[in-house]
N, C-alpha and C positions, 0 to 999 in steps of 0.2 A: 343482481349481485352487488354486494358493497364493496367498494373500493377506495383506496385512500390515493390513487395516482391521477385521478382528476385528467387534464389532456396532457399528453405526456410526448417530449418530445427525447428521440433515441439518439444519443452520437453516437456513430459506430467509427471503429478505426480498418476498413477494409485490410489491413497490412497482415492483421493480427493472426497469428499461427500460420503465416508463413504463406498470406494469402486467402486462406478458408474464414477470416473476419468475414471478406466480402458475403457470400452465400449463409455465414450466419445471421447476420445483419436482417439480411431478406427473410431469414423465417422466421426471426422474432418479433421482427415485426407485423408479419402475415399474421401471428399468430397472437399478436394484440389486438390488431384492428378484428380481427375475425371475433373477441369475446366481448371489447369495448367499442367499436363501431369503427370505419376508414379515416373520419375527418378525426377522432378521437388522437391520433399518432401521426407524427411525424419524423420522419426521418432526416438525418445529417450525417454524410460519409463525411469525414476526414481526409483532407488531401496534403499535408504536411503536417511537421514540429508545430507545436503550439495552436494548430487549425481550432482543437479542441476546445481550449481554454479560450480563446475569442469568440466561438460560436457559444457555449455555456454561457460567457460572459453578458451576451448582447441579445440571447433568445429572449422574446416577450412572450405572453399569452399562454404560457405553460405553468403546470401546477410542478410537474418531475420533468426531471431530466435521467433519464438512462444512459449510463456507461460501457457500453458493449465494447467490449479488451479486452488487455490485460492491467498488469499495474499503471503502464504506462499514459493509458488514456484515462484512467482512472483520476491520476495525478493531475494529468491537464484540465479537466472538468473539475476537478476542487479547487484548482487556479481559481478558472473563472466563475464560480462558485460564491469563494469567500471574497473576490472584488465586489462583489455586489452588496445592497444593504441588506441587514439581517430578516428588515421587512420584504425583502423581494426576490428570499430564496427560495428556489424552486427544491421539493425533496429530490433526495439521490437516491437512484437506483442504479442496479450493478448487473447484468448478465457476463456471467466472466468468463472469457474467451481471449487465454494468454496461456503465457508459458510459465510464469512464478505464482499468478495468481495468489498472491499473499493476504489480500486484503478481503480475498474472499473468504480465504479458510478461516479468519479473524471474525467473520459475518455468519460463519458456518453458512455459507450461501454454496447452493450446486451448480456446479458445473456442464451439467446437462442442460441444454439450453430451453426444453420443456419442463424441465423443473424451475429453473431462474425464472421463467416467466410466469410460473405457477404461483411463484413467491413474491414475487411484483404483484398479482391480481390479489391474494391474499391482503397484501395493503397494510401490514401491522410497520408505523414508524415510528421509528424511535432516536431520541439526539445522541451524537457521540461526537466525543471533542477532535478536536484538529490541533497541530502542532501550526507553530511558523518557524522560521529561522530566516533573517537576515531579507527580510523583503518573499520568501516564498514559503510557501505553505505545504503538511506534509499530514497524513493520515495515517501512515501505519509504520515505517523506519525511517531514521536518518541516522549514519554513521562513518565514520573514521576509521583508518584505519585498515587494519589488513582486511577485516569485514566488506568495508567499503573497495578495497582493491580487488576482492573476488568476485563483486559484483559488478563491478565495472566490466572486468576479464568474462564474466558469463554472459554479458551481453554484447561483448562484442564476437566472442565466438557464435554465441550465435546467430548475428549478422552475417557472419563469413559461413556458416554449415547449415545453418534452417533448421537445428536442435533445439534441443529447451528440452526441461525439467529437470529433477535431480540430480540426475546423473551428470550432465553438463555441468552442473554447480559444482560440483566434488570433482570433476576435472580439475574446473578452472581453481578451486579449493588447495587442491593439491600441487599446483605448478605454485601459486603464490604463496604457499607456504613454503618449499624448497627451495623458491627463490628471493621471498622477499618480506622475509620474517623480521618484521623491524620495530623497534618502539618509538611511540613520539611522545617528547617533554611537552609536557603542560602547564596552565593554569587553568585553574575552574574553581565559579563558586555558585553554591546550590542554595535558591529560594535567598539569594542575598547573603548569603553566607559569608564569613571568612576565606579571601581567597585560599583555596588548598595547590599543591604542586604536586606532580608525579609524573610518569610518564605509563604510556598506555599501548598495548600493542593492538588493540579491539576499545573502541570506547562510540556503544551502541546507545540511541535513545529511541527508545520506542512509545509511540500511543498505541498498538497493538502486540501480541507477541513473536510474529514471524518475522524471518527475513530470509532472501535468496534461494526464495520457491519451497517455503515450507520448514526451513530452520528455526525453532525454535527458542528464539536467543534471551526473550525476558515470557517463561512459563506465565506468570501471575499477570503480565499486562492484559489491562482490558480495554474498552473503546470509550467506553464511558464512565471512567472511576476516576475524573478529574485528576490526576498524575501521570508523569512519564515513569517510567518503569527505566534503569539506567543499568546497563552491565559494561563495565570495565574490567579488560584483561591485563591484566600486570605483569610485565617482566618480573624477573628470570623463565623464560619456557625454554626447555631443550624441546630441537626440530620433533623426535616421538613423541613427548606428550604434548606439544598442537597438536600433531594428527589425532592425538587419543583424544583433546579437550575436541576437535573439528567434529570427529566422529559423533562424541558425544551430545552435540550441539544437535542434533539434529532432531530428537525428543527432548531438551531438555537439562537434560545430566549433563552438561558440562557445569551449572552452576555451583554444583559441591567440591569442586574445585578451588584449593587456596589462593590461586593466583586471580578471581574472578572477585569483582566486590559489585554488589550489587544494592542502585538505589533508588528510591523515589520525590520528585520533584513537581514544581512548576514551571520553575523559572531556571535556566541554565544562562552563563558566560563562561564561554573557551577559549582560549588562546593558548595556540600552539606554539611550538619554536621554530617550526618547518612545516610548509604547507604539507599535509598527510593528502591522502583518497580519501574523496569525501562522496557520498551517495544520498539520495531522498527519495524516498520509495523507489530506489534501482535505477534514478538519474541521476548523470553527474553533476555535482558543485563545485564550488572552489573557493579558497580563501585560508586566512589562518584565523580569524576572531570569525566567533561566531555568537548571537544574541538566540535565546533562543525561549517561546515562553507555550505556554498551551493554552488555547483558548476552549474553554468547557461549553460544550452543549453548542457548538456552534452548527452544525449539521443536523439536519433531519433525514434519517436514512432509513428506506426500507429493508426489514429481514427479515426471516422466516418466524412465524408464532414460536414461541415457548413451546405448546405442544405438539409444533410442527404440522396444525393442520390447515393445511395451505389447500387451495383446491387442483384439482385434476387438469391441467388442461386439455386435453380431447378431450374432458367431460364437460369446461368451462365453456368451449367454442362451440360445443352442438349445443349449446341451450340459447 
C-alpha cells in the first residue's frame, strides 16, 4: 500500500476528552503499527503546557508527525513545527480527539478515530498556509474581543465541569454577551494600508472558517487561498440582536448583517486602546499591538482525497 507518512511519529495529549485521549492514543497507534509495521510509529504522550511543541520541535528521524487532540495539541505541534527549517519539516497529521475540534472540520477530517487513521494511510498531502502573530503561530482563529472572551469562558468551564461542545460554547456565549458586551477602539491597517480607526466589538481573523467548536465566523475562508478572511463586528448592537447576530453565527448568517464588514488580507497591524480578550486557536494571548502576517504554503498536511477514497482500516490491517 502507498503511503505518503513514511515513519511517523504520534504526540498524543492523554488529557484530551477529559481523560479518554489516553486509551485513544493506544488504538491509534495499534492500529498504525498493525497496517505499517511496529518500528514504523512512535509514540509521545504529553505530560504538560507546551510538552508538545518541544517534543515536535526536537523529533528527528520522522517523515510526519501526528497530532492526536483537540485544538489545543494541535496548536502546540505547529509551534514547534514552524521553529524548524522549511527543509526539515515533518508532514502534519491530525487524528482529532477534543472538544471544539475546529481545525478538523476545516480539514473535513473525522472524528472517528478508525477513520482519522484511514485518512492518514491514504496519504494524499497538501500545503496550507499558517498565520503568525507577535512571535506565535496560528492555523485556524485568532481573535479579539467578545469572540475571544467566549472562548476563553468555554475553556475554562470546561476545566471546572469535563463538558465541551456546542452547547457549552452558547452557554458561555450567552453569559458574555449579557455581561460584557463591549467595543474596543482601534487602529488597523491592511496589506500596508492606510492606517483606518474604528472600534470593534468581534474583530476575527481567520486562516480557516470556524471558531469555538464549530462557529462559522469567516464562511469563504479556506486553508490554502493565501489570505486571511477578516470579520469585524461594529457597534451600535442592542443586547437582542447579538444574541440573533450569536445565534446566527453558528452557520454562517451572521455575515449579512450591517454591523459586520468583512475582509481579506496578508498582512495585519492592530492597536487597540485597551488590552481586549485575545485568543489563537482557543489559547489565551495578550497585549494591545499586534503584527500579524500569513505565511503561504508553509505546512504540508495530510487530508482526506477529493473523492474521499481513503482506505478501510480493518480492511488496511488484515492485509
Amino acid at each position: 500500500m502507498t503511503c505518503a507518512l513514511g515513519k511517523i511519529l504520534v504526540i498524543a495529549n492523554p488529557a484530551a476528552q477529559s481523560g479518554r485521549g489516553d486509551k485513544a492514543a493506544d488504538q491509534a497507534v495499534q492500529l498504525l503499527r498493525d497496517a505499517l509495521g511496529q518500528d514504523s510509529v512512535v509514540l509521545a504522550k504529553t505530560a504538560g503546557p507546551r510538552h508538545a511543541s518541544d517534543i515536535a520541535e526536537r523529533a528527528s528521524g520522522c517523515d510526519s508527525i501526528v497530532a492526536l487532540g483537540g485544538d489545543g495539541v494541535i496548536h502546540e505541534v505547529v509551534q514547534g513545527l514552524m521553529k524548524r527549517s522549511s527543509f526539515d519539516r515533518p508532514h502534519l497529521g491530525i487524528i482529532p480527539v477534543g472538544s471544539g475540534n475546529d481545525f478538523a472540520r476545516a480539514l473535513h477530517m473525522p472524528t472517528n478515530i478508525n477513520e482519522a487513521v484511514a485518512v492518514l494511510l491514504a496519504g494524499q498531502v497538501d500545503p496550507i498556509d499558517v498565520g503568525w502573530v507577535n512571535n506565535n503561530y496560528f492555523i485556524e482563529t485568532l481573535s479579539f474581543g467578545l469572540d475571544a472572551a467566549i472562548a476563553l469562558d468555554t475553556m475554562e468551564r470546561r476545566k471546572k465541569t469535563g463538558r465541551a461542545g456546542t452547547l457549552l460554547y452558547a452557554e458561555a456565549g450567552i453569559y458574555q454577551l449579557t455581561h460584557n458586551l463591549k467595543a474596543y477602539a482601534y487602529k488597523a491597517s491592511f496589506d500596508g494600508s492606510q492606517t483606518q480607526t474604528g472600534e470593534s466589538i468581534t474583530f476575527a481573523v481567520q486562516n480557516g472558517p470556524f471558531y469555538g467548536g464549530g462557529f462559522k465566523i469567516c464562511p469563504d475562508a479556506q486553508l490554502d487561498d493565501g489570505a486571511f478572511d477578516i470579520c469585524i463586528a461594529h457597534p451600535p448592537v442592542t443586547l437582542v440582536k447579538a444574541l440573533m447576530i450569536f445565534a446566527r453565527a453558528k452557520n454562517g448568517g451572521h455575515v449579512s448583517s450591517k454591523n459586520m464588514e468583512l475582509l481579506r488580507a496578508n498582512t495585519l497591524h492592530i492597536e487597540f486602546d485597551e488590552e481586549p480578550p485575545a485568543q489563537i486557536d482557543g489559547e489565551q494571548i495578550t497585549g494591545r499591538t499586534f503584527d500579524i502576517r500569513l505565511e503561504r504554503a508553509a505546512l504540508q498536511v495530510i487530508k482526506p482525497r477529493a473523492d474521499e477514497a481513503f482506505c478501510n482500516v480493518s480492511k488496511t490491517t488484515s492485509e
